[in-house]
DSSP file (Angstrom, degrees, kcal/mol; ACC not computed):
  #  RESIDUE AA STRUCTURE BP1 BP2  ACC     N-H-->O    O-->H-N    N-H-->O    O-->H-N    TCO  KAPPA ALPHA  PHI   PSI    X-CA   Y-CA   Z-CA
    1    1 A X     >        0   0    0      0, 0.0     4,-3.3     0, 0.0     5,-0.3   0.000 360.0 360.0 360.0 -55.2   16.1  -35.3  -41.9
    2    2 A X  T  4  +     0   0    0      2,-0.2     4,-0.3     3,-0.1     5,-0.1   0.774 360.0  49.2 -68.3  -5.8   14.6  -31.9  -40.5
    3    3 A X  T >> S+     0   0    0      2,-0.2     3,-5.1     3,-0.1     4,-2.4   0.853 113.5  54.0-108.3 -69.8   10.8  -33.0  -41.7
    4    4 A X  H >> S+     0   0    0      1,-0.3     4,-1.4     2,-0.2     3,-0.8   0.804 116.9  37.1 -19.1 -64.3   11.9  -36.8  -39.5
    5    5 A X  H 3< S+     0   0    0     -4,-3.3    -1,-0.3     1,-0.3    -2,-0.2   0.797 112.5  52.6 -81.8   0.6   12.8  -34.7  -36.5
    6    6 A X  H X4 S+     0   0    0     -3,-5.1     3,-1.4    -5,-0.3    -1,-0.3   0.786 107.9  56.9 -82.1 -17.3    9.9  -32.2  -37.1
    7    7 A X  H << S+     0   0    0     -4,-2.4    -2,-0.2    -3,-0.8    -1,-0.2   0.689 102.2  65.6 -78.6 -13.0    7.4  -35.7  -37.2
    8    8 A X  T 3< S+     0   0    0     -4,-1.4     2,-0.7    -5,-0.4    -1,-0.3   0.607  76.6  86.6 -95.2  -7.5    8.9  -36.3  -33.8
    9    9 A X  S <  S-     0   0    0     -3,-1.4     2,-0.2    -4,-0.1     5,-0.1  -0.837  87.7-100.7-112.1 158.6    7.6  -33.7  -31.7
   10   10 A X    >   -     0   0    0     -2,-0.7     3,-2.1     2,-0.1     4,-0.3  -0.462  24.0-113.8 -95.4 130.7    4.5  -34.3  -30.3
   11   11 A X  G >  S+     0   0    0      1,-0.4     3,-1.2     2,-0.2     4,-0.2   0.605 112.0  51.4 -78.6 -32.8    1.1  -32.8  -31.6
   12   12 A X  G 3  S+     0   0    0      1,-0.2     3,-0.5     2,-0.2    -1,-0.4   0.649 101.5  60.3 -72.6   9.0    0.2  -30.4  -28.5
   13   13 A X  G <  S+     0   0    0     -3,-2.1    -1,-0.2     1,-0.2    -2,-0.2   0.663 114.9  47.3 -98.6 -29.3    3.9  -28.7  -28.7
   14   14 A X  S <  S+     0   0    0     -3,-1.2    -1,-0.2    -4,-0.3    -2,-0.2   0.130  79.9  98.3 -38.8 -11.9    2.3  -28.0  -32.0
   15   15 A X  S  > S-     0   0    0     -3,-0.5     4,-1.1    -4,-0.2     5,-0.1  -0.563  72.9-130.4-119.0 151.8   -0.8  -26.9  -31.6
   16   16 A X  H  > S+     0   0    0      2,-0.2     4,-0.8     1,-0.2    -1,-0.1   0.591 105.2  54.9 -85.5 -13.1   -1.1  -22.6  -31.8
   17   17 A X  H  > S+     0   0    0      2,-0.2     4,-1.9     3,-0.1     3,-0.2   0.911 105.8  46.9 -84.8 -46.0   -3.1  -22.4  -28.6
   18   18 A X  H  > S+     0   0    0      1,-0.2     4,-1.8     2,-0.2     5,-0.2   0.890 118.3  48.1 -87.2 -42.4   -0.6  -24.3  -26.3
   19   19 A X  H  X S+     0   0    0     -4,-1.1     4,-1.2     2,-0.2    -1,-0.2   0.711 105.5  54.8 -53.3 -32.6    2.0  -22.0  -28.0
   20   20 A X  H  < S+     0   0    0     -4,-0.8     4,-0.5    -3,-0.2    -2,-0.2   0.896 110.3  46.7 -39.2 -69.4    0.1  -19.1  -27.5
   21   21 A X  H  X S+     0   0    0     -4,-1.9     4,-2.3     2,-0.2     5,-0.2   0.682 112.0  50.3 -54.5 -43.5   -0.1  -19.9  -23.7
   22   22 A X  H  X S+     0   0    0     -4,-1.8     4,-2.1    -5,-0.2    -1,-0.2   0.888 112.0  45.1 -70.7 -34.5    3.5  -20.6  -23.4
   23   23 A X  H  < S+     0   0    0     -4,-1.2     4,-0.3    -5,-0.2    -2,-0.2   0.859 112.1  53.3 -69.6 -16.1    4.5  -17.5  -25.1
   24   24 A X  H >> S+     0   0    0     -4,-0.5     4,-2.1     2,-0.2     3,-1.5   0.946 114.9  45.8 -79.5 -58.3    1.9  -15.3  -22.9
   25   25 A X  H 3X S+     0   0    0     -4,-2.3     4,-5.5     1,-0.3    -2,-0.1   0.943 108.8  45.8 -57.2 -61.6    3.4  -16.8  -19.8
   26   26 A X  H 3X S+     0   0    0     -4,-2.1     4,-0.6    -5,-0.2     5,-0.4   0.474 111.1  55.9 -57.7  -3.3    6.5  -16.6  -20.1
   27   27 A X  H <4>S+     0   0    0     -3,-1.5     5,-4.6    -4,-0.3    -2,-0.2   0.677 113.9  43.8 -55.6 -62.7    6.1  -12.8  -21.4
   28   28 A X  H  <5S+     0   0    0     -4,-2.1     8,-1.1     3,-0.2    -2,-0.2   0.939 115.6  46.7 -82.0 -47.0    4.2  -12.1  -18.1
   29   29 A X  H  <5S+     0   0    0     -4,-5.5     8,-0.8     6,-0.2     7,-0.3   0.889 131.6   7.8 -33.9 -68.8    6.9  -14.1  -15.5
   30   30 A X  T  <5S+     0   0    0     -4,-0.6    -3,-0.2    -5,-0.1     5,-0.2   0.955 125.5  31.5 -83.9 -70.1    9.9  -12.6  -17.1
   31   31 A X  T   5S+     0   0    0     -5,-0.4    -3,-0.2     3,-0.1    -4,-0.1   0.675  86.3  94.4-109.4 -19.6   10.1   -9.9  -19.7
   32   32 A X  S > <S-     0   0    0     -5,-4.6     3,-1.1     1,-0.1    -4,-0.0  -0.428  76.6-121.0 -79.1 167.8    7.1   -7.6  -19.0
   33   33 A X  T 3  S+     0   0    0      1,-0.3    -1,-0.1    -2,-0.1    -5,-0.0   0.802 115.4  39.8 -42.9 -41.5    7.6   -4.3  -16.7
   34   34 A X  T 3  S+     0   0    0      4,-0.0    -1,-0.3     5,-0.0    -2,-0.1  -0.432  94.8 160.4-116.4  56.7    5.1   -5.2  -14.0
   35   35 A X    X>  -     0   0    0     -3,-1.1     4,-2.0    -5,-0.2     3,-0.8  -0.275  48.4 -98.3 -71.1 163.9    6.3   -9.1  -14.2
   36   36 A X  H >> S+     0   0    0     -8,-1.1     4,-1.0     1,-0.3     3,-0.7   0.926 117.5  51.4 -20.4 -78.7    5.5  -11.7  -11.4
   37   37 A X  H 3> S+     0   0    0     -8,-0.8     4,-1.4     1,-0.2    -1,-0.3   0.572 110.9  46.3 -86.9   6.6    8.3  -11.8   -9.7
   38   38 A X  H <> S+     0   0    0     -3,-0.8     4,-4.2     2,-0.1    -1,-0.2   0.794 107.3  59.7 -58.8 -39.8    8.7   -7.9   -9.2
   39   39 A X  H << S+     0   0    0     -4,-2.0    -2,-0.2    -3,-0.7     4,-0.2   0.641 106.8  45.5 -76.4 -24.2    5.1   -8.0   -8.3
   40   40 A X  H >< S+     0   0    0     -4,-1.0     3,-0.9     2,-0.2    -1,-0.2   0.956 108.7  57.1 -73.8 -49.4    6.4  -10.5   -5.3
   41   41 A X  H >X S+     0   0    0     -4,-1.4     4,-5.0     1,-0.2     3,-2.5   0.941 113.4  44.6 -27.0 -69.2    9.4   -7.9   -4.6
   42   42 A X  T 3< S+     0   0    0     -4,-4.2    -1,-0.2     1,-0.3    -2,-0.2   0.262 108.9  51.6 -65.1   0.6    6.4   -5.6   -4.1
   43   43 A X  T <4 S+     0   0    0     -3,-0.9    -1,-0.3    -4,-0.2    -2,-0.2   0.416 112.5  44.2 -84.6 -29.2    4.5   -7.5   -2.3
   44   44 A X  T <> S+     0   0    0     -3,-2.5     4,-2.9     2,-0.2    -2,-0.2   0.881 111.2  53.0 -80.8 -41.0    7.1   -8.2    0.1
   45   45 A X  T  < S+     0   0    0     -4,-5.0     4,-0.4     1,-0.3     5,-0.3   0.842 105.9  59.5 -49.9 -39.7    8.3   -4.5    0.3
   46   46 A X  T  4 S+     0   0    0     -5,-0.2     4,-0.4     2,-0.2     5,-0.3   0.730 105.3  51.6 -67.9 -20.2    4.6   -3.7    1.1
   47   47 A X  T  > S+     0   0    0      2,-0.2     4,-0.5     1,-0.2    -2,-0.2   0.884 101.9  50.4 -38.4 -73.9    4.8   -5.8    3.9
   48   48 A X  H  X S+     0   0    0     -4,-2.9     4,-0.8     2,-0.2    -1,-0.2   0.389 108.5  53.9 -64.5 -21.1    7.5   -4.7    5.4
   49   49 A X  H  > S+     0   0    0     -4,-0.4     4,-3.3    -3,-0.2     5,-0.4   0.472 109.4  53.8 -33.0 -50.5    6.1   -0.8    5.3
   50   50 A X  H  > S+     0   0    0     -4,-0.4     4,-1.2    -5,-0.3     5,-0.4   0.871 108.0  49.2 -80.1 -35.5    2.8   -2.2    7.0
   51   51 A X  H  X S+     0   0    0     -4,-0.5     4,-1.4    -5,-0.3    -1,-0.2   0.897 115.3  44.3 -59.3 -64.1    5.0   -3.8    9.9
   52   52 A X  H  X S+     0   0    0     -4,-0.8     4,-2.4     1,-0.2    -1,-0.2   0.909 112.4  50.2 -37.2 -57.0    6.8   -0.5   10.4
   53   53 A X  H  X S+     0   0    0     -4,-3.3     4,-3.2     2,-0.2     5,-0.3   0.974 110.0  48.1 -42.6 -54.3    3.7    1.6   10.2
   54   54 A X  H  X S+     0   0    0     -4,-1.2     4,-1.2    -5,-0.4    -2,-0.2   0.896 117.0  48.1 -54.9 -72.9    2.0   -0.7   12.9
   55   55 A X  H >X S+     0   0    0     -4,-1.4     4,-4.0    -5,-0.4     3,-1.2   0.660 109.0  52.1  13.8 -86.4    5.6   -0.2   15.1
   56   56 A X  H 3X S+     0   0    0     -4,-2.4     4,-1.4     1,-0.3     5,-0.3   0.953 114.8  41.2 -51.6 -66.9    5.8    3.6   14.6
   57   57 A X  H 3X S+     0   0    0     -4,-3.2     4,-0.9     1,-0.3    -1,-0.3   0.718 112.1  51.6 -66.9  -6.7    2.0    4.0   16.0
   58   58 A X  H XX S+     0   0    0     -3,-1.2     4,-2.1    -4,-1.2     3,-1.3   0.895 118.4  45.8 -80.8 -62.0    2.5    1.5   18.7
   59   59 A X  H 3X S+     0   0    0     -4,-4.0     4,-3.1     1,-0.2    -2,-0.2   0.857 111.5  49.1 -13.8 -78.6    5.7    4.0   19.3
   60   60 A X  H 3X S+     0   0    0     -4,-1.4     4,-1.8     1,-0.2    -1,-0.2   0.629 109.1  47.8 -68.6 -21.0    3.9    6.7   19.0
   61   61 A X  H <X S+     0   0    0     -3,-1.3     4,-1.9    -4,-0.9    -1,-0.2   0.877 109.1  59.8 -66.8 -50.1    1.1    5.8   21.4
   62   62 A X  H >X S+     0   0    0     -4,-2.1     3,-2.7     1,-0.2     4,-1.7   0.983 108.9  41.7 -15.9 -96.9    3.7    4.7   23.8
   63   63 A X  H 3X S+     0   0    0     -4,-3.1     4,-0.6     1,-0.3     5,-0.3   0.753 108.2  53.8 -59.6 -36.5    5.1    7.8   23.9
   64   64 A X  H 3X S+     0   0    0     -4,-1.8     4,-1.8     2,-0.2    -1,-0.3   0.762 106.1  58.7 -63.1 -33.6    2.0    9.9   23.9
   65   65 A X  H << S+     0   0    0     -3,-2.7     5,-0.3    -4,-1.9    -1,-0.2   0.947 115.1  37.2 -71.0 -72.2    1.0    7.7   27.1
   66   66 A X  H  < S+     0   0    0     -4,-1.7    -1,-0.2     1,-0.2    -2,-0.2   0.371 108.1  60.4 -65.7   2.6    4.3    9.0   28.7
   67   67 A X  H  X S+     0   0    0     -4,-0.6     4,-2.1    -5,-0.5     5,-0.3   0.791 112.3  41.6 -93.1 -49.0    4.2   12.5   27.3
   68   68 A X  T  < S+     0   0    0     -4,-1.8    -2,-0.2     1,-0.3    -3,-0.2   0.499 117.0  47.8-102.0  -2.0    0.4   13.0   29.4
   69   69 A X  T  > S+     0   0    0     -4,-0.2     4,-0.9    -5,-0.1    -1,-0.3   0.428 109.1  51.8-117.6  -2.0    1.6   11.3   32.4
   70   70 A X  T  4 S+     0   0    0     -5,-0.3     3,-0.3    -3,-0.2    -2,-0.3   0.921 112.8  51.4 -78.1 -48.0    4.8   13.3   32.5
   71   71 A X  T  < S+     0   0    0     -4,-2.1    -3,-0.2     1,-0.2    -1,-0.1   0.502 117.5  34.2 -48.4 -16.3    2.6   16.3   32.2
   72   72 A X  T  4 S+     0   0    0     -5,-0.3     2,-0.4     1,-0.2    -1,-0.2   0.720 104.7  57.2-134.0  -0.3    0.6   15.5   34.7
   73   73 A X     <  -     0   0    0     -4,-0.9    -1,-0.2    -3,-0.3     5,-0.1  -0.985  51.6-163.3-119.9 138.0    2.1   13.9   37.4
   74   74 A X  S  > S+     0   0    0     -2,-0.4     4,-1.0     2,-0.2    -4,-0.1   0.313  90.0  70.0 -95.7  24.5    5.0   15.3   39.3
   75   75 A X  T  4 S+     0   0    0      2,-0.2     4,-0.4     3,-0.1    -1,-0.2   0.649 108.4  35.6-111.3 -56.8    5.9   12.5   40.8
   76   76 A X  T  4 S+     0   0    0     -7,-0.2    -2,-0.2     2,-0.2    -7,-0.1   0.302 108.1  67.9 -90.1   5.5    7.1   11.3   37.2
   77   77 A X  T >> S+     0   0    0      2,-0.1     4,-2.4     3,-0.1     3,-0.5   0.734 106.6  43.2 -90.2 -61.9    8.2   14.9   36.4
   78   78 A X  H 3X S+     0   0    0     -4,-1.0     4,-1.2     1,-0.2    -2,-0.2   0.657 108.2  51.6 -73.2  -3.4   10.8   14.3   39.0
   79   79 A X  H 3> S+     0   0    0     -4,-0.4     4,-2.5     2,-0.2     5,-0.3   0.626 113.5  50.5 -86.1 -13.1   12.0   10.7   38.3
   80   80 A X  H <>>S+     0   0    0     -3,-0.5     4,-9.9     2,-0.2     5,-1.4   0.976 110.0  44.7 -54.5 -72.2   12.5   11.8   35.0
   81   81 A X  I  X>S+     0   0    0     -4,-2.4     6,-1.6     2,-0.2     5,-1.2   0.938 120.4  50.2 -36.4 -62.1   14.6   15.2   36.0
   82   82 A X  I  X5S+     0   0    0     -4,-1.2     4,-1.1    -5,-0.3    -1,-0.2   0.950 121.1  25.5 -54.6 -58.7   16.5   12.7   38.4
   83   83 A X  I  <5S+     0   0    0     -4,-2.5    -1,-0.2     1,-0.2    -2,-0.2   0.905 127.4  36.4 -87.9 -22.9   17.3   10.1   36.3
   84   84 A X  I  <5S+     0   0    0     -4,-9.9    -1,-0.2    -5,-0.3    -3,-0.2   0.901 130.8  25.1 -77.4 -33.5   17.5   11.3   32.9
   85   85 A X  I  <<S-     0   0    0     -5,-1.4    -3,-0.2    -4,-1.0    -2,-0.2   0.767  98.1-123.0 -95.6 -23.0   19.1   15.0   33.6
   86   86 A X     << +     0   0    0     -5,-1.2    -4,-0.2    -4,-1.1    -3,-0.1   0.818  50.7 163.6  84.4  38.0   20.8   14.3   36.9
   87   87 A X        -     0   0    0     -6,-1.6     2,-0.3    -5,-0.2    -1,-0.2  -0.511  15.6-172.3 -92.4-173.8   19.2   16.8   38.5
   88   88 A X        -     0   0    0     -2,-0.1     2,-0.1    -3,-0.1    -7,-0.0  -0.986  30.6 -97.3-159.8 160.4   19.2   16.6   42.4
   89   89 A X    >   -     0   0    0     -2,-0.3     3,-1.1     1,-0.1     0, 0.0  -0.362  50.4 -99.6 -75.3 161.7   17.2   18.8   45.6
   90   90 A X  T 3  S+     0   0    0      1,-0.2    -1,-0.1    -2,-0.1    -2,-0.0   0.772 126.4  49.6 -32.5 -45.0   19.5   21.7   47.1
   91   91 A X  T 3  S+     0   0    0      2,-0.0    -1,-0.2     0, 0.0     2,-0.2   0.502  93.7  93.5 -89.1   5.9   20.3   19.0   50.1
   92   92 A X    <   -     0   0    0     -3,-1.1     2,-0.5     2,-0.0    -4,-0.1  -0.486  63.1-149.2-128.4 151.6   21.2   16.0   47.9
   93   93 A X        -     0   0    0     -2,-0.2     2,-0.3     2,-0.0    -3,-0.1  -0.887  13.4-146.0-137.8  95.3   24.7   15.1   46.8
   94   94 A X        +     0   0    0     -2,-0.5     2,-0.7    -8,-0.1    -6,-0.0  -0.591  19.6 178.3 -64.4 113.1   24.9   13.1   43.0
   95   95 A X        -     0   0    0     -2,-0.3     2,-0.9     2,-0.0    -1,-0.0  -0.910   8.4-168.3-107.6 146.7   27.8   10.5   43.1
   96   96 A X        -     0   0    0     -2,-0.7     2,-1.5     2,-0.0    -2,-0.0  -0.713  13.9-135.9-126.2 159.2   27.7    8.9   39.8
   97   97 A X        -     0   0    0     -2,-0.9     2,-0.7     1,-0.1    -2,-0.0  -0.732  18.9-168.9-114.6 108.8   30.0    5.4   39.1
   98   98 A X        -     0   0    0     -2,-1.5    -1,-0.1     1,-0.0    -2,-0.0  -0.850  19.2-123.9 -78.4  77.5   31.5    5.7   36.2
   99   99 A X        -     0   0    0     -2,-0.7     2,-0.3     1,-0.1    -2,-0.0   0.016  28.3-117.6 -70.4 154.5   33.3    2.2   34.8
  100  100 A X        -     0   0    0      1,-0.1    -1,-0.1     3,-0.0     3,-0.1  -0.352  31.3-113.7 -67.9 125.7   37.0    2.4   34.0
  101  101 A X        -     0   0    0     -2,-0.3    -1,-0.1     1,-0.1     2,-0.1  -0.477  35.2 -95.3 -71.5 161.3   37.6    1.7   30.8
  102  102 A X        -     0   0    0      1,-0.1     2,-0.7     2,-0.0    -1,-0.1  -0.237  30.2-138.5 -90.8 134.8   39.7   -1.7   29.8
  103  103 A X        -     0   0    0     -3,-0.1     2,-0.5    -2,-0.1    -1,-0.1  -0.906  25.8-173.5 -95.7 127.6   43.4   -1.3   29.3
  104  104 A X              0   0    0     -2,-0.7    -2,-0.0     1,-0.1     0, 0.0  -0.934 360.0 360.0-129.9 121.4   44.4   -3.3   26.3
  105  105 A X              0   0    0     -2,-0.5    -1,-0.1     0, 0.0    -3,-0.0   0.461 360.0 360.0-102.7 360.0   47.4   -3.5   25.6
């Protein structure tokens, strides 16, 4: 019975090379440390690090852009002061519009 069903499976599923190959593969997909699909993880993860980087330095150019033309124009030293700090000239009168917050009840 067991030598019947062993005559039944078919000669490359047999063969030590085709076994070889299977066992190798399935070794590297799954079960080793640096396997495939970590290696995808880490492909992706590196990815995603490169997007950010490019981001930050587009950021950071950005702002440098506006750092050296804040420095150097007052023109944009004082829309800054206005709008970001509320500052205002000696003769000038700030009202600032505040919305009401929702009653829920």
């Amino acid at each position: 019975m067991l030598n019947n069903l062993i005559n039944k499976i078919p000669p490359f599923l047999k063969d030590k090379y085709f076994l070889t190959i299977v066992v190798f593969l399935v070794w590297i997909l799954f079960l080793d440390r640096n396997n495939l699909i970590s290696q995808f993880r880490l492909h992706q993860e590196l990815q995603g690090h490169k997007r950010q980087m490019e981001f930050y330095l587009h950021e950071t150019y950005n702002d440098s852009v506006a750092l050296h033309k804040l420095m150097t124009d007052t023109a944009e030293m004082e829309r800054v002061a206005r709008e970001k700090y509320f500052m205002k000239r000696d003769s000038e009168d700030i009202y600032l519009m505040v919305p009401k917050p929702d009653d829920k009840k």
